[in-house]
Structures are given as C-alpha cells and as structure tokens.
MARBA-3410 file (N, C-alpha, C, O; in Angstrom, 1 decimal):
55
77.1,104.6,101.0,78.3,105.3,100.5,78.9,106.1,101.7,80.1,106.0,101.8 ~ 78.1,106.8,102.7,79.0,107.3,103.6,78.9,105.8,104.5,78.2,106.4,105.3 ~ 79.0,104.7,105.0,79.6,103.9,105.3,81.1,103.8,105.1,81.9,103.7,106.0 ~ 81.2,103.9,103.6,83.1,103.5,103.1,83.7,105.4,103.6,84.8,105.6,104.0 ~ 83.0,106.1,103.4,83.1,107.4,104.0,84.1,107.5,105.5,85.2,107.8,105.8
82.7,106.8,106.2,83.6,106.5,107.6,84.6,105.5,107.6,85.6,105.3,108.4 ~ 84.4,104.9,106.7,85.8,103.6,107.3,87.0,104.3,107.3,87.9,104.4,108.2 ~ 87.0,105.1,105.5,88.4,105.7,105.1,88.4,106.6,105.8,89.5,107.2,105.7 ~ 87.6,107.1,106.9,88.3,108.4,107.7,88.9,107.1,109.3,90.0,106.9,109.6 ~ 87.8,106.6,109.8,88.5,105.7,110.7,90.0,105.2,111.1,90.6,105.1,112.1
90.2,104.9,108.8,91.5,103.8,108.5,92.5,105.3,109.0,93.3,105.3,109.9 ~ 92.3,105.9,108.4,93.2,107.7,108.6,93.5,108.0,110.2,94.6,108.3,110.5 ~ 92.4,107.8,111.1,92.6,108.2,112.4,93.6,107.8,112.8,94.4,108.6,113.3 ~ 93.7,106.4,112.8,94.2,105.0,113.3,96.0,104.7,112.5,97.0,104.0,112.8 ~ 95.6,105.3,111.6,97.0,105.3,110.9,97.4,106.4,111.3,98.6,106.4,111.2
97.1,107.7,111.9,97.6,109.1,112.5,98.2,108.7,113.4,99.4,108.8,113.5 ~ 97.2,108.1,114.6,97.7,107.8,115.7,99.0,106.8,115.7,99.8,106.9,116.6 ~ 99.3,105.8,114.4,100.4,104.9,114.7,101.5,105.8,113.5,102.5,105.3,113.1 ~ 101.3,106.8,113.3,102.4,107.4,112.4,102.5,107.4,111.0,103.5,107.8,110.5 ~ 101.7,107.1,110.5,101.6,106.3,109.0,101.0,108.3,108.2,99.9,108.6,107.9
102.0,109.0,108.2,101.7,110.2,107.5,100.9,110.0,106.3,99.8,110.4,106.2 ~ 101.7,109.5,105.5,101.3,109.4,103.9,99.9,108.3,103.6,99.0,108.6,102.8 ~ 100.0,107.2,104.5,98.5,106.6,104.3,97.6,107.5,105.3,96.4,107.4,104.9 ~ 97.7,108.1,106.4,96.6,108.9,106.7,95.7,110.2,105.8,94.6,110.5,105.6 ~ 96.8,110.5,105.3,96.6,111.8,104.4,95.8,111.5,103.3,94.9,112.2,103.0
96.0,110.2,102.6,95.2,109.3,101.5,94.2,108.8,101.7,93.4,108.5,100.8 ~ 93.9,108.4,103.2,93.0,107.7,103.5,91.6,108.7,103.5,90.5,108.4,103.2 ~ 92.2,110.3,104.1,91.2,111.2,104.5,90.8,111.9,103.2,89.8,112.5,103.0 ~ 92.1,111.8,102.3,91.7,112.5,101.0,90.4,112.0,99.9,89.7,112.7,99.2 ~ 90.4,110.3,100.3,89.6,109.6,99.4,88.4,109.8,100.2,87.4,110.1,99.5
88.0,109.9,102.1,87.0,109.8,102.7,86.3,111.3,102.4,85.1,111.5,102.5 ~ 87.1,112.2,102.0,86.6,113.5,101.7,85.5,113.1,100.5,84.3,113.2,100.4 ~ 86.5,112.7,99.7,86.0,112.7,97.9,84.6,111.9,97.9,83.7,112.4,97.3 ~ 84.6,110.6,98.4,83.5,109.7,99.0,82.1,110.6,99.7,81.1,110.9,99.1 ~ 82.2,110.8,100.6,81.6,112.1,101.1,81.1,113.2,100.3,80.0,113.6,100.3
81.8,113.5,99.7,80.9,114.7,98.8,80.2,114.0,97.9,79.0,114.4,97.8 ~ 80.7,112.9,97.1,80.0,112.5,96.2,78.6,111.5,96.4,78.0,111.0,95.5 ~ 78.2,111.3,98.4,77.1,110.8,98.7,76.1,112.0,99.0,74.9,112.1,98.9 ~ 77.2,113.1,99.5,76.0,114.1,99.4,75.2,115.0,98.1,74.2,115.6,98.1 ~ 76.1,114.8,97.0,75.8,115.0,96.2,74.4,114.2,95.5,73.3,114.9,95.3
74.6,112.8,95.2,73.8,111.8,95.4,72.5,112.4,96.0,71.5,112.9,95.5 ~ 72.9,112.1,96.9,71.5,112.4,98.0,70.5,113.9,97.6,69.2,114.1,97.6 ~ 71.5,114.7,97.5,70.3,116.1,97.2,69.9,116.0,95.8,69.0,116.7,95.4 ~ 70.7,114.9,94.8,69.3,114.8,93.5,68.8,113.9,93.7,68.0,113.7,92.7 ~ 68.7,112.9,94.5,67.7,112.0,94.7,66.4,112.9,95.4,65.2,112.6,95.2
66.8,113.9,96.0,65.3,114.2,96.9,65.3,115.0,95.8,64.3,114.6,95.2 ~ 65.8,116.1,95.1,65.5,116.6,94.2,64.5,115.2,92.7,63.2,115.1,92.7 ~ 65.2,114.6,92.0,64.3,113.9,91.5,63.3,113.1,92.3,62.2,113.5,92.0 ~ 63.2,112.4,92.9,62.3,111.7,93.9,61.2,112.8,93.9,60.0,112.6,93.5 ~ 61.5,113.9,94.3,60.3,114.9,94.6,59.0,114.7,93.2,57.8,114.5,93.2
59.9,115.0,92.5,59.1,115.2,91.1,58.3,114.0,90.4,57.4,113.9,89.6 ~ 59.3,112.8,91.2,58.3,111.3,90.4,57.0,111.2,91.5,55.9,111.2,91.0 ~ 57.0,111.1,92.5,55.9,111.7,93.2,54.8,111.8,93.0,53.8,111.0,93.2 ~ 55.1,113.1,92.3,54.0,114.3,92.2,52.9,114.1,90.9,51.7,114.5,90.8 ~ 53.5,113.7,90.2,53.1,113.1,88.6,51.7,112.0,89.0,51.1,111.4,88.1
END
C-alpha cells in the first residue's frame, strides 16, 4: 500500500514540475490519504498479530 503511496506522490512531483496544478494537488491529496491508511493498517496489525502469538 505505501507502494501506490509513492507513485501518487511521484505522479504529483512530476506533474509540479510540468505545471499541472490541479492534478498535482490530487495526486498528493490521494498519496496523503493512501499513506495514512497503510499506517494505520500496519499499527493494528502489530497490535493484533502481537496477541495471536501469545495464545
């Protein structure tokens, strides 16, 4: 998931650089949204994971 993370910030850079305001802004808005929701992911995984474990 932070794979598509990096792309949509990448696709953003690259559209900054060539002028593309409104698809940059979209691009970084979705790589934001993507991004929280792997880290989110990720701290109940170690949070559950911990607990199947231990059983």
């Amino acid at each position: 998931m932070m794979g598509w993370a990096i792309t949509f910030l990448v696709i953003a850079l690259i559209a900054a650089v060539l002028g593309f305001g409104g698809i940059a802004g979209t691009a970084v808005g979705i790589a934001k949204i993507i991004a929280v929701i792997a880290i989110i992911l990720f701290v109940a995984s170690l949070i559950f994971g911990r607990r199947g474990r231990s059983l």
